[in-house]
N, CA, C and O atoms as a DFTB+ gen file, in Angstrom:
676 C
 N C O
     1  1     106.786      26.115     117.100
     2  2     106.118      26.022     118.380
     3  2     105.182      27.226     118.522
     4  3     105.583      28.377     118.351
     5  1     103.688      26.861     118.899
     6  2     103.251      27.954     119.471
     7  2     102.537      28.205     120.694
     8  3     101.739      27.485     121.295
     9  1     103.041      29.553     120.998
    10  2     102.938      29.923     122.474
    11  2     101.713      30.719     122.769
    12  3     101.505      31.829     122.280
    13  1     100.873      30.073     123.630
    14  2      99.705      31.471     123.949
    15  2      99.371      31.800     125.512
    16  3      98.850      31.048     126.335
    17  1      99.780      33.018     125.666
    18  2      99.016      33.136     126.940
    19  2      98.981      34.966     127.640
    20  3      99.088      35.917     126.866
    21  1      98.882      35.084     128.556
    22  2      98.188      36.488     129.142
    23  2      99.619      37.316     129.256
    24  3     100.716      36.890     129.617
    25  1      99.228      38.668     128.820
    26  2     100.340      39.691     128.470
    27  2     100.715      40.308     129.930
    28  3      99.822      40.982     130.443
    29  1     102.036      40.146     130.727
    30  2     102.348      40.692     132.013
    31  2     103.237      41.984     131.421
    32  3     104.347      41.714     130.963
    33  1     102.804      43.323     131.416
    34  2     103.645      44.628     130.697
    35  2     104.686      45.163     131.889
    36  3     104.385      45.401     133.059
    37  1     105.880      45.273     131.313
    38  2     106.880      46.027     132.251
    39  2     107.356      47.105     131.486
    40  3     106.889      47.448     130.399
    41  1     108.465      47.728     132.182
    42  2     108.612      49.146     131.357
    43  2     110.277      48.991     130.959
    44  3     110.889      47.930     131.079
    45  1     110.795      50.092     130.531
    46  2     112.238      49.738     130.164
    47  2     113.087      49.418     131.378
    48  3     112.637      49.612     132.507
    49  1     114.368      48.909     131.167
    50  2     115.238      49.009     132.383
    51  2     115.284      47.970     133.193
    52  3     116.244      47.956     133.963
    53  1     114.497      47.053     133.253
    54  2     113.885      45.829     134.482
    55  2     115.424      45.272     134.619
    56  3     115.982      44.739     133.659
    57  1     115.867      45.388     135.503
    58  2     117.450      44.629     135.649
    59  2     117.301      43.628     136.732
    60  3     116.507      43.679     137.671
    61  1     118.138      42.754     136.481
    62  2     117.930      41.518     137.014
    63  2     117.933      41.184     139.019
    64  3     117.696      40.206     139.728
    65  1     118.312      42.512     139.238
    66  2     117.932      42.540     140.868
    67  2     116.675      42.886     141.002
    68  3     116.381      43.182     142.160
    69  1     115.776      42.960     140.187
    70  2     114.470      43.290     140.039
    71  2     113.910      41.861     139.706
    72  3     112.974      41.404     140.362
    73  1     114.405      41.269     138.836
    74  2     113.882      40.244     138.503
    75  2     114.169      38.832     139.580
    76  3     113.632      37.727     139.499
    77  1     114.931      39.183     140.324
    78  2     115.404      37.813     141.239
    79  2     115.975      38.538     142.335
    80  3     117.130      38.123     142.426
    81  1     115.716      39.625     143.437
    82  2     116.574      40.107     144.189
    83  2     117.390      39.202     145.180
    84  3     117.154      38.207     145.866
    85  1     118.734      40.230     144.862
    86  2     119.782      39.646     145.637
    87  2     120.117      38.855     146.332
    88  3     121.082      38.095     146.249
    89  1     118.876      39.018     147.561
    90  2     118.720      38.618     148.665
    91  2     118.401      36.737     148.827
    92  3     118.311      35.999     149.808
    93  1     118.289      36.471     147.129
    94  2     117.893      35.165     147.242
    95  2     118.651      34.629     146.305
    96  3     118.416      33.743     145.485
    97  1     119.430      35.161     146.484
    98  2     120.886      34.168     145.302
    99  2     121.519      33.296     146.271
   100  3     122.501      32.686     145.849
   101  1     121.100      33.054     147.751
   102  2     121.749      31.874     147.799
   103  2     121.258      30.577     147.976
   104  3     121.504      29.790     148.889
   105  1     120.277      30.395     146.653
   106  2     119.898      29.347     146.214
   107  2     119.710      29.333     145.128
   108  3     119.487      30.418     144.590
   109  1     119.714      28.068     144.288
   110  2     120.116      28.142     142.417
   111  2     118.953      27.013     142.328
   112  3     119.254      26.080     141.583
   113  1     117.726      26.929     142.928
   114  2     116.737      25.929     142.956
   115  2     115.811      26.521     142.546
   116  3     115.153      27.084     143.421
   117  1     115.268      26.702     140.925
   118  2     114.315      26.531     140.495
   119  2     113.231      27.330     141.153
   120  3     112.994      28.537     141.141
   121  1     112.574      26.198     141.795
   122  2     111.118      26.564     143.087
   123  2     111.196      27.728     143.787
   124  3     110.448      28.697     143.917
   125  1     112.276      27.418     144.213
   126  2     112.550      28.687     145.341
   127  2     112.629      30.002     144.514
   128  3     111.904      30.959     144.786
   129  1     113.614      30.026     143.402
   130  2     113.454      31.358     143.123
   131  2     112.186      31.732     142.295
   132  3     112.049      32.944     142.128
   133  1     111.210      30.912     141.731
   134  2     110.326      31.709     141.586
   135  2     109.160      31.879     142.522
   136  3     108.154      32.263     141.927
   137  1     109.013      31.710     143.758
   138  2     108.307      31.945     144.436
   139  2     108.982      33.585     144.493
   140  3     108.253      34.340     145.138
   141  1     109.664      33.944     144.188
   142  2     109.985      35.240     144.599
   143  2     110.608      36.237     143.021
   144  3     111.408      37.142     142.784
   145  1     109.868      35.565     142.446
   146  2     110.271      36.517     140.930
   147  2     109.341      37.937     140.484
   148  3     108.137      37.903     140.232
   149  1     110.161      39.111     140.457
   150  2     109.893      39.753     140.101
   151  2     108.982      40.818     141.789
   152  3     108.031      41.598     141.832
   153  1     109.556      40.480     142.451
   154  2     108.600      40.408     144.139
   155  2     108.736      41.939     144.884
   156  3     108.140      42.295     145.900
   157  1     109.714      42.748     144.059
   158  2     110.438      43.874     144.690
   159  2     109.575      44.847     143.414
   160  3     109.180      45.983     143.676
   161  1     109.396      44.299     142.231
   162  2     108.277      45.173     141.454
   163  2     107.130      44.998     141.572
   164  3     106.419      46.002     141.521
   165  1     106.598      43.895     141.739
   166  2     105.018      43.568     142.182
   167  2     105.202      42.072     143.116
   168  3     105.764      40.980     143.030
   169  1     104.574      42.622     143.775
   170  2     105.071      41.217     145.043
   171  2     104.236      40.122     145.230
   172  3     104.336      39.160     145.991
   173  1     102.965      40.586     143.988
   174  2     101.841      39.982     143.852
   175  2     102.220      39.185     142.739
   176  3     101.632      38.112     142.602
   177  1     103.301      39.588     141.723
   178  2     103.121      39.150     140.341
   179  2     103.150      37.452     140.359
   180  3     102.423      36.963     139.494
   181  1     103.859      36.502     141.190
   182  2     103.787      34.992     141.209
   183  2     102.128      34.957     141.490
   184  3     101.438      34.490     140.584
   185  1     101.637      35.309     142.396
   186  2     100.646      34.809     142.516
   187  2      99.097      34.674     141.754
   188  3      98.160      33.876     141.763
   189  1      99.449      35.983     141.089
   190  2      98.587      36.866     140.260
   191  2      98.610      36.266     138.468
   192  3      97.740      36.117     137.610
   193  1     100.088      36.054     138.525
   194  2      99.935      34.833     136.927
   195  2      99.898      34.050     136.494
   196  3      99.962      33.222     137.403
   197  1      99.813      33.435     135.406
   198  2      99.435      31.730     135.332
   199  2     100.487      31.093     134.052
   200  3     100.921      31.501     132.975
   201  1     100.574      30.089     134.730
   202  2     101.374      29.104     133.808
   203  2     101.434      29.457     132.301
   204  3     100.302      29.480     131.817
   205  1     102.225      29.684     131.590
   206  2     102.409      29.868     130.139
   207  2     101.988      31.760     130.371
   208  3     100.976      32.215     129.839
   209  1     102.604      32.347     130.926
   210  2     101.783      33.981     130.762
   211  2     102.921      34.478     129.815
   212  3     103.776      33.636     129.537
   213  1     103.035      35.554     129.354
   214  2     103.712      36.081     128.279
   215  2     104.394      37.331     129.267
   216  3     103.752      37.743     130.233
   217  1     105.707      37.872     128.943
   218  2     106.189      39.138     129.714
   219  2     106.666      39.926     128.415
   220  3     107.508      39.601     127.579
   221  1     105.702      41.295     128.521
   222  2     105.908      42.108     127.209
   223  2     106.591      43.860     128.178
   224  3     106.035      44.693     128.893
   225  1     108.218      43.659     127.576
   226  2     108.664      45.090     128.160
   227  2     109.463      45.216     127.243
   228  3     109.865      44.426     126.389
   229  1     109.817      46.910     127.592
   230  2     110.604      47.883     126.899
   231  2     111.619      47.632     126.550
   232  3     111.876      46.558     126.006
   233  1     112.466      48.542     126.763
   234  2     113.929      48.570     126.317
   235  2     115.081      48.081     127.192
   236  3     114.998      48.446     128.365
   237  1     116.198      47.290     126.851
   238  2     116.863      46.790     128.038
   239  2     116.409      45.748     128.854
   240  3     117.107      45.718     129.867
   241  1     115.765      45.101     128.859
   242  2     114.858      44.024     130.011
   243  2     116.576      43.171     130.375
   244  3     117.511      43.157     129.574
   245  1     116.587      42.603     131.623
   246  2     117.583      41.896     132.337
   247  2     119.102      42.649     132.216
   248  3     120.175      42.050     132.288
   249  1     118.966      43.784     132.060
   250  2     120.169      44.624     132.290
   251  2     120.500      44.223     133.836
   252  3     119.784      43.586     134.609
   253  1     121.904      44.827     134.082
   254  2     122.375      44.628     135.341
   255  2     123.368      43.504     135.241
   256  3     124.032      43.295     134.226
   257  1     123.454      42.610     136.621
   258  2     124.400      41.076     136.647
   259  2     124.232      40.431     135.618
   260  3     123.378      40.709     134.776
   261  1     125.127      39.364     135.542
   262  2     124.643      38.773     134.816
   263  2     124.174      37.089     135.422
   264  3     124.417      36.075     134.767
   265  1     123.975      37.086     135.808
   266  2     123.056      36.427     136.866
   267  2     122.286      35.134     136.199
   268  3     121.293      35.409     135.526
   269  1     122.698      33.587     136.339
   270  2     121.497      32.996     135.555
   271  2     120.179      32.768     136.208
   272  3     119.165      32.159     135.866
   273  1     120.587      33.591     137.470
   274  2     119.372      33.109     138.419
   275  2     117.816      34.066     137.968
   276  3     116.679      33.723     138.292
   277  1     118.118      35.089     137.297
   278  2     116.980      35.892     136.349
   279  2     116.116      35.230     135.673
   280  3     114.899      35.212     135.860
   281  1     117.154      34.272     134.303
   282  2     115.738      34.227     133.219
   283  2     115.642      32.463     134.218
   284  3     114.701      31.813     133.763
   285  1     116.086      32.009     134.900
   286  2     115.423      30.480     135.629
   287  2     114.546      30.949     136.520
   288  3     113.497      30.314     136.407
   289  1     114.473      31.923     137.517
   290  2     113.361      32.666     138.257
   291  2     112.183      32.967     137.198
   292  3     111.024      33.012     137.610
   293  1     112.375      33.103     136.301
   294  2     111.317      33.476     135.514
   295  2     110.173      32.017     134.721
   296  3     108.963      31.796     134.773
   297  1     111.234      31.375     134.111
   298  2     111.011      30.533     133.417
   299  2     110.293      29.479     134.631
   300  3     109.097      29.205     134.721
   301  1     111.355      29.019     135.469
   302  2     110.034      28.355     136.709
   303  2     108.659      29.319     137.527
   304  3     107.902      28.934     138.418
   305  1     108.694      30.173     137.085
   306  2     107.983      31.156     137.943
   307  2     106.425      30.840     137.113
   308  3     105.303      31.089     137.556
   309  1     106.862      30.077     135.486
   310  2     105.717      29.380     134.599
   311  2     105.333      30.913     133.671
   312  3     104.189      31.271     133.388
   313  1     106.855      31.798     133.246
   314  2     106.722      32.582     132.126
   315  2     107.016      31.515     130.721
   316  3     108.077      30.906     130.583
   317  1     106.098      31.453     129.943
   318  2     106.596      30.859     128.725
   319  2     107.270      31.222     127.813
   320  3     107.838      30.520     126.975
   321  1     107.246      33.117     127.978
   322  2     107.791      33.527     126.559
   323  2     108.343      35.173     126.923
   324  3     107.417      35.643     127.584
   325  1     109.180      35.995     126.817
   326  2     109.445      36.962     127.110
   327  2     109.733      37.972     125.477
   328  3     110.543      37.758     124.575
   329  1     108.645      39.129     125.638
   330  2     108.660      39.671     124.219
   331  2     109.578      41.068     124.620
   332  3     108.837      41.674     125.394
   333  1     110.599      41.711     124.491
   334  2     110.877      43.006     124.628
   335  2     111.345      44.248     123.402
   336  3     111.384      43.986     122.200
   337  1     111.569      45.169     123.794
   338  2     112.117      46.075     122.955
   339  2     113.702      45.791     122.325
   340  3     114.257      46.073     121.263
   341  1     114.114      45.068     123.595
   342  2     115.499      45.323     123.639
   343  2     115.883      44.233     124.567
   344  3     114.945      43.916     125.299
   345  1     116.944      43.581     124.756
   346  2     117.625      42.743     126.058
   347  2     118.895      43.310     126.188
   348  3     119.345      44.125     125.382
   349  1     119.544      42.868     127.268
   350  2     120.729      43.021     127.793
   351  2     121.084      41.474     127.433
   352  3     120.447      40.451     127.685
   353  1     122.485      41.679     126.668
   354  2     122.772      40.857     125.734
   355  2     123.113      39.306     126.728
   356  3     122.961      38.169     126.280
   357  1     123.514      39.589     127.904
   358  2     124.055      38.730     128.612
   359  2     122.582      37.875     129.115
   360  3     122.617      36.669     129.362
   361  1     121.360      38.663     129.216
   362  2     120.052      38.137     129.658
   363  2     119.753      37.177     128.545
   364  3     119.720      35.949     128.618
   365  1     119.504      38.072     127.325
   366  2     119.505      37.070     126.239
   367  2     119.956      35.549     126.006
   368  3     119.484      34.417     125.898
   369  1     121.217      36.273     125.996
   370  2     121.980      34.106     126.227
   371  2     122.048      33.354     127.348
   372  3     122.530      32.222     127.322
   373  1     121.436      34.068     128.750
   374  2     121.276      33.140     129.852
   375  2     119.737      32.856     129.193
   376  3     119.320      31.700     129.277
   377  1     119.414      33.241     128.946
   378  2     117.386      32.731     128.610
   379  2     117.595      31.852     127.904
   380  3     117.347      30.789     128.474
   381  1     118.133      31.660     126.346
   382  2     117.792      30.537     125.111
   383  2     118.692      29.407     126.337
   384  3     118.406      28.255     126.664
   385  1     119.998      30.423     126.857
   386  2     121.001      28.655     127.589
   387  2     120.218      28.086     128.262
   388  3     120.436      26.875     128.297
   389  1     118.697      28.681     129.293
   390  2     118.087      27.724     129.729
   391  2     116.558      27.193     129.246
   392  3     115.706      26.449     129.733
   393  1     116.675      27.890     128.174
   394  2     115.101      27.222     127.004
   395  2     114.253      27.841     127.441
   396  3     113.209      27.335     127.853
   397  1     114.580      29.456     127.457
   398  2     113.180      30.289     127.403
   399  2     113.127      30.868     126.452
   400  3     114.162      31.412     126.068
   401  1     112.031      30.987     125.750
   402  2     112.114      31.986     124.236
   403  2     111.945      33.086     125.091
   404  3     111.409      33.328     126.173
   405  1     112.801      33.854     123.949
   406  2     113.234      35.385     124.090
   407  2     113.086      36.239     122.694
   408  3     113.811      35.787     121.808
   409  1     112.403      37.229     122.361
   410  2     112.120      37.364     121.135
   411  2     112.022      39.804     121.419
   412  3     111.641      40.555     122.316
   413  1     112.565      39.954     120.171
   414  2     112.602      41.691     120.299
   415  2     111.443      41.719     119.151
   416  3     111.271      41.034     118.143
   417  1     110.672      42.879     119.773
   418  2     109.817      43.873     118.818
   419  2     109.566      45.020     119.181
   420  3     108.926      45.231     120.212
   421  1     110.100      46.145     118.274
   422  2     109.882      47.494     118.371
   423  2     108.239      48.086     118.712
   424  3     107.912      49.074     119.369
   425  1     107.474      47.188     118.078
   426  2     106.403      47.999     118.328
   427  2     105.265      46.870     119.395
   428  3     104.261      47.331     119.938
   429  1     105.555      45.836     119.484
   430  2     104.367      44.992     120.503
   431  2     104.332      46.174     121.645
   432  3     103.380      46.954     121.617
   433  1     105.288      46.316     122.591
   434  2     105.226      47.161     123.313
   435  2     104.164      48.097     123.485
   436  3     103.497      48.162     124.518
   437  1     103.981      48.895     122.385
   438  2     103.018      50.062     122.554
   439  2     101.883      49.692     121.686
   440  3     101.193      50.637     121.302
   441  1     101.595      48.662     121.351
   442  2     100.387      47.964     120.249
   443  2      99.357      46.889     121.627
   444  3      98.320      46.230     121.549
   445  1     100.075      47.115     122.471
   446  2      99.430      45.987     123.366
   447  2      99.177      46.174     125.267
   448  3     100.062      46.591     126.014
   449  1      97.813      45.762     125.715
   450  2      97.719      45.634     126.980
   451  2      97.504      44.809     127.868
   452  3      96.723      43.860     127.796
   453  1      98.299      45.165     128.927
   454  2      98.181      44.240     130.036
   455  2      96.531      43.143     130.344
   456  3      95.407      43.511     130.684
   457  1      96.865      42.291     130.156
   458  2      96.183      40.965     130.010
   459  2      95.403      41.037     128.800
   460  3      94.224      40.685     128.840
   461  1      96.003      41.517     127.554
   462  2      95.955      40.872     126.638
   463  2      96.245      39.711     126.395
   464  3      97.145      39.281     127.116
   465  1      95.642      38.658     125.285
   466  2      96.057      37.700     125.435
   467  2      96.656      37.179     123.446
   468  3      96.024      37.175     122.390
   469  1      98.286      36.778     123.826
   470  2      98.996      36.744     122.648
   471  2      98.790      35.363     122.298
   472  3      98.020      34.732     123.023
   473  1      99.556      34.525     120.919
   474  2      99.825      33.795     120.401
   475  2     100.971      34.096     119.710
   476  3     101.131      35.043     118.939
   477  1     102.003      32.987     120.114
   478  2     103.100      33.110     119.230
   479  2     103.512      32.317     118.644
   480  3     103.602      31.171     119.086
   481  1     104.068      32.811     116.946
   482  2     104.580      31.362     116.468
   483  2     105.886      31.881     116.496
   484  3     106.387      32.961     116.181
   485  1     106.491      30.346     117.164
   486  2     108.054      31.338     117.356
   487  2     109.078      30.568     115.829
   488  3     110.291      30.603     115.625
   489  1     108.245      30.099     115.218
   490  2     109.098      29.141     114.342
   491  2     108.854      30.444     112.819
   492  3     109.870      30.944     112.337
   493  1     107.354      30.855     112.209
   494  2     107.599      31.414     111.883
   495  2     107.085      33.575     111.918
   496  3     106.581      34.537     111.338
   497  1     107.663      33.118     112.927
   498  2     107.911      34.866     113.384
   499  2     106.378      35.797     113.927
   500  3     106.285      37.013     114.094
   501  1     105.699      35.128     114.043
   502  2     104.375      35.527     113.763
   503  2     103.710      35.954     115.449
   504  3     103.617      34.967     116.179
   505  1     103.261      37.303     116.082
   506  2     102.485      37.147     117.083
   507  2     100.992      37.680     117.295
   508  3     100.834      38.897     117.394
   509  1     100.054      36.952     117.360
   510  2      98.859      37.572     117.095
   511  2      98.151      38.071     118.540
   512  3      97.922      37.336     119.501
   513  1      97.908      39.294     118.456
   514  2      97.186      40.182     119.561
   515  2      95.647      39.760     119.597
   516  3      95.100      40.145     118.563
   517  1      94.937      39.217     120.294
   518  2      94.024      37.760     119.936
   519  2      92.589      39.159     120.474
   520  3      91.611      39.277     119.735
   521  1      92.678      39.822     121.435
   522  2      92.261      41.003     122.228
   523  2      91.826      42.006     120.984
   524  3      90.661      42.400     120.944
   525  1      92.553      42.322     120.204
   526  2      92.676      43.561     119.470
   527  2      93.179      42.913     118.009
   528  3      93.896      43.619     117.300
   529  1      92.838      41.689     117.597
   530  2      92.722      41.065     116.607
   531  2      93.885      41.710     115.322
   532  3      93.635      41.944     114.140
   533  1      95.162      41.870     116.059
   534  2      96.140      42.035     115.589
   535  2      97.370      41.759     114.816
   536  3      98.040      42.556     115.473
   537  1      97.895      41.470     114.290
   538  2      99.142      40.431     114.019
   539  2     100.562      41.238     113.638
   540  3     100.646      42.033     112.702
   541  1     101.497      40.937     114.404
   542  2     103.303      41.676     113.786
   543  2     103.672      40.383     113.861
   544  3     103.189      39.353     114.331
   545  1     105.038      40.817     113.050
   546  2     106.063      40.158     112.691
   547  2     107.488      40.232     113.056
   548  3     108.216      41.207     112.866
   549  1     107.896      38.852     113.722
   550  2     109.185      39.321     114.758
   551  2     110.239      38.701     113.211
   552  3     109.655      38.366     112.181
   553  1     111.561      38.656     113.309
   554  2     112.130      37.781     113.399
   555  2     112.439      36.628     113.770
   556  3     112.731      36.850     114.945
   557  1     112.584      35.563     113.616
   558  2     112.146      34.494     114.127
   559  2     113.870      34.106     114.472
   560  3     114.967      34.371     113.980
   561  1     113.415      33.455     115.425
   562  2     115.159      33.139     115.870
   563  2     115.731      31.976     115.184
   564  3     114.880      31.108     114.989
   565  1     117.180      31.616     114.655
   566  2     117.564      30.976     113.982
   567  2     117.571      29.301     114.152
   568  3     117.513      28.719     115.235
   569  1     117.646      28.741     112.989
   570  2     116.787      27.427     113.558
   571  2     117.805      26.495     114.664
   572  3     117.199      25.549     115.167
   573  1     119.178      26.637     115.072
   574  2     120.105      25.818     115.527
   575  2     119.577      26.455     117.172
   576  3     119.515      25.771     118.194
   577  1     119.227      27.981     117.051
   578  2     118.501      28.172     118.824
   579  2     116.880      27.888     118.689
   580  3     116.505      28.119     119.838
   581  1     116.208      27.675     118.256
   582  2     114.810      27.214     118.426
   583  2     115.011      25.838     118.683
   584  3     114.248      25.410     119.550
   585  1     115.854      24.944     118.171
   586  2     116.423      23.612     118.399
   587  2     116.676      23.512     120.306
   588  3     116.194      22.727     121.122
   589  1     117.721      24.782     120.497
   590  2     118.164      24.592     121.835
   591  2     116.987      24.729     123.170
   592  3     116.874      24.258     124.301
   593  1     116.070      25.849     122.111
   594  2     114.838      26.045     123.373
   595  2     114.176      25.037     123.403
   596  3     113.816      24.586     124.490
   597  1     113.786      24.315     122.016
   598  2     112.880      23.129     121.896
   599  2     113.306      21.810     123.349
   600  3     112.694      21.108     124.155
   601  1     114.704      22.112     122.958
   602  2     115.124      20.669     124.088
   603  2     115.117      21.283     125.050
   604  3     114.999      20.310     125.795
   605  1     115.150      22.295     125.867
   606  2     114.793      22.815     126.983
   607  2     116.044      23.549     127.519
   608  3     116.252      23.840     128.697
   609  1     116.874      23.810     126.411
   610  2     118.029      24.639     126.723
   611  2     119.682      23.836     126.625
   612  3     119.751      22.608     126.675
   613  1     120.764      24.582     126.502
   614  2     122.376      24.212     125.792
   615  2     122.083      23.133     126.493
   616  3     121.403      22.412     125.763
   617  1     122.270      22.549     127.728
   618  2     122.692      21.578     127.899
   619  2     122.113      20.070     127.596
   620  3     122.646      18.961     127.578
   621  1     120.555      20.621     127.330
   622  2     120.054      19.019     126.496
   623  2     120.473      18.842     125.037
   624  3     120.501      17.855     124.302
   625  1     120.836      20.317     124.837
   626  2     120.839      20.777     123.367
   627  2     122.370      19.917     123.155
   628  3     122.518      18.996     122.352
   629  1     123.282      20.375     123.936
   630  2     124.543      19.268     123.668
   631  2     124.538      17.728     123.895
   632  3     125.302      16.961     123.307
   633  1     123.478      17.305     124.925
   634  2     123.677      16.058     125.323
   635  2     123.081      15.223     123.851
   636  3     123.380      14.102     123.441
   637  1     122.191      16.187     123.302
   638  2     121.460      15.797     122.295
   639  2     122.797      15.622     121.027
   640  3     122.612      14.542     120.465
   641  1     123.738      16.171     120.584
   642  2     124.808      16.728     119.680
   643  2     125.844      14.979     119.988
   644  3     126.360      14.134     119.256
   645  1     125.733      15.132     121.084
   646  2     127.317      14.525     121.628
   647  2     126.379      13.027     121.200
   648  3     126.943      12.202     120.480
   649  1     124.929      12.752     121.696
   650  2     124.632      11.312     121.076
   651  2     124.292      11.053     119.241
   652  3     124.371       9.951     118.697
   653  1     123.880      12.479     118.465
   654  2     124.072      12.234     117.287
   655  2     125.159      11.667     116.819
   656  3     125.187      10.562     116.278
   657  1     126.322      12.568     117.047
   658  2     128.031      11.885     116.820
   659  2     128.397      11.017     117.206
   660  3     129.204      10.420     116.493
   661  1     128.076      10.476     118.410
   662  2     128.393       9.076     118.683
   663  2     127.824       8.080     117.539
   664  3     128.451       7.125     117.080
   665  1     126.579       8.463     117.182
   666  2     126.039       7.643     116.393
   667  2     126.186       7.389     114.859
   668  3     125.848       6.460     114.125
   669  1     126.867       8.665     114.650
   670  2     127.500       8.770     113.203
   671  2     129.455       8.151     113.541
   672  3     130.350       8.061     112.701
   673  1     129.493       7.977     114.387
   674  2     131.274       7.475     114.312
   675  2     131.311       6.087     114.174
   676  3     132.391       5.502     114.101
């Protein structure tokens, strides 16, 4: 799969009351929480980005709760792809569980600027800095979770499993 779109830069640390504050966990609807993603760091940022934008941060990104209301605030908020230094491991597996690519690189971070505009191949590892006519190399995530993001996250990813086997019994 490849992903292209405008570089939104954050810094290390972004924890997930940052990314979805508190104040709106009592709703698990999609819409609603991204009208308000990311709103306590830039209160502009929904309005200001566009469908398929890229989020390139530091070290730690979705530290804090563990909250699935983070990477779904994000992912409806129309982030396509989140590049960091580092995740908080629990952010990590709420993102692929709901089919957002999630991908680490040591150096995009400091190789790249805000509204730059990336391309990613997330199949084989590849992201090109399109701005600054660049290219690194991630790891590419393993093919049984590119499967899960492809279907849009675990639970199509099983509904998908449970009708193969039916079909092999």
């Amino acid at each position: 799969m490849i992903i292209k779109g405008k570089i939104w830069k954050f810094k290390d640390n972004i924890d997930t009351d940052v990314i979805i504050p508190a104040r709106y966990l009592n709703t698990s609807d999609p819409k609603e929480l991204a009208l308000h993603c990311m709103e306590d760091y830039d209160s502009e940022f929904v309005k200001k980005m566009n469908q398929g934008d890229i989020i390139v941060a530091g070290r730690n990104f979705g530290c804090g709760s563990s909250r699935e209301h983070a990477p779904i605030a994000l992912k409806a908020a129309g982030v396509s792809c989140i590049i960091a230094q580092s995740f908080a491991r629990i952010f990590f597996r709420n993102a692929i569980n709901i089919g957002l690519p999630i991908f680490e690189s040591e150096e995009i971070i400091d190789q790249c600027s805000e509204g730059d505009l990336l391309e990613v191949d997330t199949v084989r590892g590849i992201i090109k800095n399109i701005n600054k006519d660049k290219t690194y190399k991630l790891n590419p995530l393993p093919a049984f979770i590119q499967n899960i993001i492809s279907l849009g996250g675990l639970r199509e990813y099983v509904k998908e499993e449970v009708k193969r086997r039916e079909g092999n019994v």
